[in-house]
N, C-alpha and C positions, 0 to 999 in steps of 0.2 A: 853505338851498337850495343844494345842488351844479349846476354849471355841468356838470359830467363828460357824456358821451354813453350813453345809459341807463340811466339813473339818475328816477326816477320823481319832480315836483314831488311835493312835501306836499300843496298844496293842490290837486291836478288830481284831479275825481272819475273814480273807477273804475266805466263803466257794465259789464252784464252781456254777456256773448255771446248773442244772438240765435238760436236753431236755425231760427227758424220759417222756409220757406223764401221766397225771394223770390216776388211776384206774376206768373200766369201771363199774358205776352205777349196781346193779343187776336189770336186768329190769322187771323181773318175780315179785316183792316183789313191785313194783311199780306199775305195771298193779293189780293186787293183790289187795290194796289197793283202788286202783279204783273203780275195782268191786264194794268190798265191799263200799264202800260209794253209789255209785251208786244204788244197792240195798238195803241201809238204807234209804237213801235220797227216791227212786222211794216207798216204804213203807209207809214212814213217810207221802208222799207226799196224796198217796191214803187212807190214815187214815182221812188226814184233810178236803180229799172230800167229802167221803161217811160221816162221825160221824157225824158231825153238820145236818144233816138232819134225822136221826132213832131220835126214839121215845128215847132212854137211853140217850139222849144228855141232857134232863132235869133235871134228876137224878142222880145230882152230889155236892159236896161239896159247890164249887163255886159262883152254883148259889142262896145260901141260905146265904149267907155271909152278904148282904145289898140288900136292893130294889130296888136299881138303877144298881145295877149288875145281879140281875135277871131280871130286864125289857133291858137291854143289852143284856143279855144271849139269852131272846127269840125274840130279833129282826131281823129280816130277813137280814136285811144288814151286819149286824155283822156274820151272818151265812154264808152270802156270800164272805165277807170280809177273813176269816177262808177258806171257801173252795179256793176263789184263794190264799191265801198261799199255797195251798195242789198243784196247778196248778204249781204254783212258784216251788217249789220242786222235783214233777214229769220231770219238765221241765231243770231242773238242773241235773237230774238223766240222762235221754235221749241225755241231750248233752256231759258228762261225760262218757259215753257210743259210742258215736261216736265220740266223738275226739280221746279215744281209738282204737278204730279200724282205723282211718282215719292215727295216727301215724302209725301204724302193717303196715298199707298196702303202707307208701311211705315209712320205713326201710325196710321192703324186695326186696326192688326194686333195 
């Protein structure tokens, strides 16, 4: 038995190579999940636009925690800041959405 760096054991068996090819993905369970993210994400996203502007946006735990997190809380920037996250997200949903479809339509081709 040589130790050297390839160099084959004697006794290690020798399996065949395989052609056949691997098994096809379920692409149903894929697109599937898509979806559904896409409309958690398109959700999530529209929560973060509208909420920081209604009047219940003040009336929360958060903002009563310290003073400088409630003059954060009602700053406008920080409102805005929060709404484009929500842009951010819708915009993640919309393109998870069409690259779905954009696959569908050059695999049936």
């Amino acid at each position: 038995m040589s130790l050297t760096p390839g160099s084959p054991f004697p006794d290690s068996p020798v399996y065949p190579v395989d052609d056949a090819p691997p098994p096809a993905p379920k692409r149903w369970q894929g697109r599937l999940l898509t979806i559904c993210f896409a409309i958690f994400s398109f959700e999530v996203g529209l929560f973060l636009v509208i909420f920081p502007w209604q009047d219940s946006w003040t009336l929360n735990y958060f903002q009563g925690i310290s003073p400088r997190i409630e003059y954060l809380w009602d700053e406008p920037s920080f409102k805005g800041l929060v709404t484009g996250l929500g842009f951010v997200n819708i915009y993640i949903a919309i393109l998870q959405v069409v690259r779905l479809f954009h696959r569908r339509s050059t695999s049936t081709r």
